[in-house]
N, C-alpha and C positions, 0 to 999 in steps of 0.2 A: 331031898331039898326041903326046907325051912319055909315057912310062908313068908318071913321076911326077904329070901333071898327070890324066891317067884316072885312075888310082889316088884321085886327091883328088876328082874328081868322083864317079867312085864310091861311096866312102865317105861322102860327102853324100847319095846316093841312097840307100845302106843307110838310113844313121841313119834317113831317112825309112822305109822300112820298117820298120825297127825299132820306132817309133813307131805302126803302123797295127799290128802284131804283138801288141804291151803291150795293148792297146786291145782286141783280139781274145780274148785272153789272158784278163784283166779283163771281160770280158764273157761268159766259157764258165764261169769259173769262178760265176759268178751262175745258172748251169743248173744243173739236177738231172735225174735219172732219165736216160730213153731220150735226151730232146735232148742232155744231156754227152754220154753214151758212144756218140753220131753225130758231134758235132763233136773232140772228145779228139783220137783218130788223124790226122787232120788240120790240127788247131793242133800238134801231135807234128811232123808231117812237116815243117810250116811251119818251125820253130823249127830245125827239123836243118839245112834248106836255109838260113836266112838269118845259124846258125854256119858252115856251110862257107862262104857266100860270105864274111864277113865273115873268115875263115882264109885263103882265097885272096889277097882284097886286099891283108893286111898285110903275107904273102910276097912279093906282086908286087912293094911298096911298097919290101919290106928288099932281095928281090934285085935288081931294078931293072935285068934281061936286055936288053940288044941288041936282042935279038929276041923281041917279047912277042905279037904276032900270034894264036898260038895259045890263051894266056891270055886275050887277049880277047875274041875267040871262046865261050871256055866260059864266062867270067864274065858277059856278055852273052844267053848259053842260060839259064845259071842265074838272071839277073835275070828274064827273059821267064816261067821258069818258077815262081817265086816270086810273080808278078803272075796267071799262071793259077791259080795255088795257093789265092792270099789271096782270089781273085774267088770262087774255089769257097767255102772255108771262111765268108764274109763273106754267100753268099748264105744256105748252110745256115741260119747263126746268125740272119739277118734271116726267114728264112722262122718258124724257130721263136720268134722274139722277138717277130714285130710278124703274123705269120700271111701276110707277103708274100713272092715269090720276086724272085730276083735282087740284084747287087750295087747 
């Protein structure tokens, strides 16, 4: 595969996240008291992680390196860890929503 054409897969896989994020997002903001300010820092961290991924790709995209191995590596950690992320923050909010645990 081409860096161009991971780049575009990728960014298809963002957007998808991006979408489970809004959703996330959208639904903290419907909390008050102690459940917001448990789930807050974690839709926070969420949203940091899935701006830098989405700043990595577009780079990858413009510079479009010879040698991109390394890039994909980190951008493939950071997806991994964005999916840990979102499993955390999605169980919290379902635990406080509906009084069950897990994603």
């Amino acid at each position: 595969m081409d860096v161009k054409s991971y780049c575009d897969t990728v960014a298809i896989e963002l957007t998808g996240w991006k979408a489970k994020l809004y959703d996330v997002i959208r639904r903290s903001e419907k909390m008050t008291g102690d459940d917001k300010e448990s789930v807050d820092p974690m839709v926070a961290e969420l949203i940091t992680m899935v701006d830098d991924l989405d700043e990595r790709i577009a780079a990858l995209a413009r510079e479009c390196p010879a040698e991109w191995s390394d890039h994909k590596s980190a951008i493939d950690g950071k997806m991994s860890k964005v999916n840990d992320k979102w499993k955390e923050v999605w169980g919290v909010m379902g635990e406080k929503e509906y009084g069950i645990g897990g994603a």
